[in-house]
N, C-alpha and C positions, 0 to 999 in steps of 0.2 A: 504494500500500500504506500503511494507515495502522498506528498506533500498538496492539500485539497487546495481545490480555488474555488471562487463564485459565482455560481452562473445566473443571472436575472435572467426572468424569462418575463414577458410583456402578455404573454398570451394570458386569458380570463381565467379561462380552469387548469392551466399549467402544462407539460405535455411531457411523457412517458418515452427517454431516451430507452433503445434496447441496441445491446452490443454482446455479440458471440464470442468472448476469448481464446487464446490460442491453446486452453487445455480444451474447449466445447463447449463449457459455460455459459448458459445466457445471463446474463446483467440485466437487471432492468434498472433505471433512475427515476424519478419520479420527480421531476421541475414546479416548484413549487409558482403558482401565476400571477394572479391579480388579487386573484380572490380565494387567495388560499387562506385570509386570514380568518375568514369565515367556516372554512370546512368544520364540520362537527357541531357546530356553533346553535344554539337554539333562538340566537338573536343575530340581527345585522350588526355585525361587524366592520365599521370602515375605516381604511386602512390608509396612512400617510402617504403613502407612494400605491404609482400604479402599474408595478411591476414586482414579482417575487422572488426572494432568495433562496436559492439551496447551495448548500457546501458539499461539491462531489470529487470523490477522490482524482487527484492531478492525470493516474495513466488512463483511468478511463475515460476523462475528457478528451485525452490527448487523441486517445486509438479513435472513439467517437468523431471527436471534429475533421477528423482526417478521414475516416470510412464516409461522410455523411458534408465535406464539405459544400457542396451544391445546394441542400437541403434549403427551400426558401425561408423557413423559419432565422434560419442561421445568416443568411444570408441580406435581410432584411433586415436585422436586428432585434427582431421580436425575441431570441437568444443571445444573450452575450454571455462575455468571461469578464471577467475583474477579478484583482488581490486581493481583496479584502469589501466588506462591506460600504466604504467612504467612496473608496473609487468606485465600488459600482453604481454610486447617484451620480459620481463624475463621468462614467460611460453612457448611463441614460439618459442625464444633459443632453448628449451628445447622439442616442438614437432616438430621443423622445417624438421629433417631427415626420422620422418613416411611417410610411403608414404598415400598416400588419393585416389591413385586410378586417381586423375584429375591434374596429373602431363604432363607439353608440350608434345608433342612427341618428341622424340628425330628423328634431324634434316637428319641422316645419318644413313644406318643400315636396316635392316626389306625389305631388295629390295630397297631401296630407294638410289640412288644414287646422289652426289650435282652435280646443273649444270654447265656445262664448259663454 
């Protein structure tokens, strides 16, 4: 087990990395998202940021992002890596305007009119 890093993932309910190792091992990961602060929760839980962290061990990030680099999630930023927790607000700064596709809908617009 090496040395873990942080992955923020942008998506709502998180997403489920899986990676085969070289004994035949399946891995799974499980990327904590938006609204993971909720999970379990019997009340609405709202969360300061809108992105989630999980701490996953360094090789299987590494073997992952290498087997999966095209993967649009990753690719878009809706996945990143950062050191530590502080850079990862300084990373999402920095992917916050990508879009991911699982953006609200917008409330007015598309036939949709607000009610009177």
């Amino acid at each position: 087990m090496s040395k873990e890093v942080v992955i923020g993932c942008r998506h709502p309910c998180g997403i489920v990395l899986d990676l085969v190792n070289a004994s035949g091992q399946d891995i799974k990961v499980k990327l904590n998202g938006q609204n993971s602060a909720q999970e379990g929760s019997p009340i609405i839980l709202l969360s300061e940021r809108d992105y989630g962290i999980t701490y996953v061990d360094g090789d299987f990030w590494a073997a992952w992002k290498e087997l999966f680099k095209d993967y649009a999630p990753l690719k878009t930023g809706m996945i990143f890596e950062a050191k530590d927790e502080r850079d990862a607000k300084a990373v999402h700064k920095e992917v916050k305007g990508e879009k991911t596709g699982h953006e609200p809908m917008p409330q007015e617009g598309n036939g949709v009119k607000k009610a009177d």
